[in-house]
C-alpha positions in Angstrom: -93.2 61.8 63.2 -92.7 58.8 61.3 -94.2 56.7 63.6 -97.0 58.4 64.2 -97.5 57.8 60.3 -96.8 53.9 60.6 -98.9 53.6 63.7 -102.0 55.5 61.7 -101.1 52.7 58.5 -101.2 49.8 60.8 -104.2 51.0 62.3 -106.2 51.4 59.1 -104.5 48.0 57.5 -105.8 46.3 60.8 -109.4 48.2 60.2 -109.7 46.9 56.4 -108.1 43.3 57.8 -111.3 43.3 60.0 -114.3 44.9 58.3 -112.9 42.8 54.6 -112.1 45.8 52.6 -110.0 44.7 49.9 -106.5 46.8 50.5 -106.4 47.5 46.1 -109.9 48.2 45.7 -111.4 49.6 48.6 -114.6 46.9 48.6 -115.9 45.1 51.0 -114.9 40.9 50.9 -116.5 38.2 52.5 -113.2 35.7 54.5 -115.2 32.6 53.2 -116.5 31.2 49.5 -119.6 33.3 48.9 -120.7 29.9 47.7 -120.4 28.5 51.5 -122.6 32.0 52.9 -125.4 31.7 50.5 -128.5 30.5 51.9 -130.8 28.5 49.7 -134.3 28.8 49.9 -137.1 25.4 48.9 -140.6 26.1 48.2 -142.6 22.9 47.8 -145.5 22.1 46.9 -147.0 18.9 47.8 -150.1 17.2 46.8 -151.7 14.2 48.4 -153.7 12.2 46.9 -157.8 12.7 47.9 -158.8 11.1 51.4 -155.0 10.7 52.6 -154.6 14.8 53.8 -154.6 14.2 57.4 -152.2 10.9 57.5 -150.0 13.6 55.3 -150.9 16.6 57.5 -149.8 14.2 60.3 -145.6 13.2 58.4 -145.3 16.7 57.5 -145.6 17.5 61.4 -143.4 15.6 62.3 -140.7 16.3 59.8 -141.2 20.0 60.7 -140.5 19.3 64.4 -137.3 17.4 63.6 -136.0 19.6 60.5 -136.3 22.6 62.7 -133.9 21.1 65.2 -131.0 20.6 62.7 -128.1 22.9 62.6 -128.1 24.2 59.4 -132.1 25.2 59.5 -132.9 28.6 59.1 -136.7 28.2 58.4 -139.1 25.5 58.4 -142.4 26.2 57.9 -145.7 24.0 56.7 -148.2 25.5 55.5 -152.0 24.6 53.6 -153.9 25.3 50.6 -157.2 27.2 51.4 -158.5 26.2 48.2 -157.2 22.8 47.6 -157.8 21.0 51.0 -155.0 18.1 49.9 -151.7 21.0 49.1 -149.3 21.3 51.3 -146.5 24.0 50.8 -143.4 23.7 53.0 -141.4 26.8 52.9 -137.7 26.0 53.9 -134.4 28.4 54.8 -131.1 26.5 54.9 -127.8 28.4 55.8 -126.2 26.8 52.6 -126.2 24.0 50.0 -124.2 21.9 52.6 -127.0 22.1 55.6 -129.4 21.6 52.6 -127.7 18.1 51.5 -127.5 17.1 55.1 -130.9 17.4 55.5 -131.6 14.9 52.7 -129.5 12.4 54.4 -131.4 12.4 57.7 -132.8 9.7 59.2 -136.6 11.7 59.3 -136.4 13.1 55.6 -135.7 9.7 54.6 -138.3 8.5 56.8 -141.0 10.7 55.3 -140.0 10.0 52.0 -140.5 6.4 52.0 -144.2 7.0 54.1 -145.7 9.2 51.8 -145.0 7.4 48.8 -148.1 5.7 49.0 -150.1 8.7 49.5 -147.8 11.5 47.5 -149.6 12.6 44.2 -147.5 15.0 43.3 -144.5 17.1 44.3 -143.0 20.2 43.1 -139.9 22.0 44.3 -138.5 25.7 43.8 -134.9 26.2 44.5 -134.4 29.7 45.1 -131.7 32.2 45.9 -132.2 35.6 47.7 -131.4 38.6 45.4 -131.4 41.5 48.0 
């Protein structure tokens, strides 16, 4: 009889061990930092200056193609004003702050950051987190 009792233990210890219930108060855990699983979201919104929105239209393509190849992107996505002919708006996912800071470092970020220059009026970024 008692065995039957430490074999039905083990087996709900082992069930909590794998779904992350916490043994004291019965919640679900995450095994890593929640810090680490949060994904961050960019909205930004980029403005080129009049005359220069197809030399823009041309460096955003090509960082889309490359960002999207990178490991930690989740979404990558260019898109432009109806009304103002010279906004871009790139709407990025990144599977955490770390994939995020990568991404900065790359060879084609940098790249697009030192050919718009010239051509960038303006550039606003939203740093968002999910909160459902």
């Amino acid at each position: 009889m008692k065995a039957k009792y430490l074999i039905t233990f083990i087996m709900i210890a082992v069930i909590n061990l794998l779904w992350g219930i916490d043994a004291k108060t019965n919640e679900l855990t995450t095994q890593k930092n929640s810090k680490q699983m949060e994904t961050i979201t960019l909205v930004a919104s980029i403005t080129t200056k009049k005359g220069s929105e197809v030399q823009m239209l041309e460096l955003l393509k090509q960082l889309v193609v490359k960002s999207r190849k990178e490991k930690g992107c989740i979404r990558y996505d260019l898109h432009l004003s109806v009304e103002k002919p010279n906004v871009f708006v790139m709407y990025e996912i990144w599977k955490s702050q770390e994939a995020l800071n990568k991404h900065m470092q790359t060879v084609h970020f940098i790249g697009y950051k030192e050919n718009s220059k010239e051509i960038l009026e303006s550039l606003d970024v939203l740093k968002l987190k999910k909160l459902d």
